[in-house]
N, C-alpha and C positions, 0 to 999 in steps of 0.2 A: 127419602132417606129413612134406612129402618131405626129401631133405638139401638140393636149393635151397629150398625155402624160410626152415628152419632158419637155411643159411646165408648168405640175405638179412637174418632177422633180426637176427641177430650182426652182420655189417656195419655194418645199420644200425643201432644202437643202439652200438656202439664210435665210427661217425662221428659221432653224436650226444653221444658224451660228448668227446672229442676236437673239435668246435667249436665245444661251449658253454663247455670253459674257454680256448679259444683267443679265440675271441669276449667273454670275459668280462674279458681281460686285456686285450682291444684297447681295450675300452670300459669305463672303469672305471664302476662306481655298479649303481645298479639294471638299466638295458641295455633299458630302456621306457619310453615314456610314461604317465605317471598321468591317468586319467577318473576322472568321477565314478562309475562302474559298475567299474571295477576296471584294471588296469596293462594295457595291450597293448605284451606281448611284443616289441620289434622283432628284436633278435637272437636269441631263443630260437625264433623262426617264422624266421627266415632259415636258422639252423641245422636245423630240422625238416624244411624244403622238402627241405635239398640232403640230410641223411642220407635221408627217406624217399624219395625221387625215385629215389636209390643203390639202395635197399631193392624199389623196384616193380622199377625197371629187372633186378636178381639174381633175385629172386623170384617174377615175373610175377602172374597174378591173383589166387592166394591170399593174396599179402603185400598186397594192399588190402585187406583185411579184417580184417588182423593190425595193419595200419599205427596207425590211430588205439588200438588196446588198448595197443599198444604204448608209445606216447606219453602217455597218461591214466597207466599204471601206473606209468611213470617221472615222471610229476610227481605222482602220492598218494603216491608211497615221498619224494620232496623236501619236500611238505608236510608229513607225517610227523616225517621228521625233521626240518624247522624247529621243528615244535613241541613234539617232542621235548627239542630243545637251548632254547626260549625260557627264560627267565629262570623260575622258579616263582612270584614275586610278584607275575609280571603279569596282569591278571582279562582273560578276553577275547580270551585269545591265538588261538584255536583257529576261532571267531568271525570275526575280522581277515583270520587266512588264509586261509578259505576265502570271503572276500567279495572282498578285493584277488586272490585267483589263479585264481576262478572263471573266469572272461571268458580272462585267458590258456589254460589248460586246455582250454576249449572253440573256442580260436583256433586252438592247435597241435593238437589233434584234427582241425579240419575242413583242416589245413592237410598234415595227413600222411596223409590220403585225397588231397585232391587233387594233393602229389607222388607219391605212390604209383600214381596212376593215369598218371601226365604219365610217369613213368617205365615202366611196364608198355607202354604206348606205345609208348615210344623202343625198348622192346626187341623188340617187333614187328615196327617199322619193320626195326631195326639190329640182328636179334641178338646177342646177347654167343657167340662161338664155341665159349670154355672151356666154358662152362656147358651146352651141346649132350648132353655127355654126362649130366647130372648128374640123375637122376629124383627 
């Protein structure tokens, strides 16, 4: 792994956490819409696009390939501990989660390939100049 990629990652995953509670405080409650197949995400893919988009654009084409691991690992480690902290009397917990956060999960995966790539792009187009030097 080069130090731009690394430090595409980082970027993106600090901008990732930084405007999912920024996002989370604008829009109080869940921050989705409920299906019958499980919650779609609106602000947690809002906030995925524009960190991973950050991420292709620093990173170039190896951070598309990191992008979506990236995002799956940061929402197993959220499930986790959801279900970590659930209540202990409740039967089913573990079940629930991963029925209601599947479909998210797999939203903001395919959602941080495709910024990731929109950004790798941009950086083609537009180089970033700082990053000129950085192997």
């Amino acid at each position: 792994m080069t130090l731009r990629t690394l430090l595409a990652c980082t970027v993106a995953a600090m901008v990732l956490l930084v405007l999912t509670i920024v996002l989370s405080r604008l829009q109080p409650g869940m921050g989705g819409i409920m299906t019958r197949i499980g919650q779609l995400p609106t602000t947690e893919l809002l906030a995925v696009a524009i960190a991973m988009g950050l991420g292709g654009y620093l990173g170039g084409r190896p951070f598309r390939f990191l992008a979506p691991a990236l995002v799956v690992l940061i929402g197993f480690a959220s499930l986790i501990a959801a279900w970590a902290l659930a209540p202990p009397q409740v039967e089913g917990t573990g079940s629930w989660l991963v029925r209601n956060n599947l479909l998210g999960l797999l939203l903001t995966a395919t959602a941080a390939v495709l910024a990731a790539w929109v950004g790798e792009y941009v950086a083609r187009r537009w180089p970033p100049p700082a990053l000129a030097r950085l192997r």
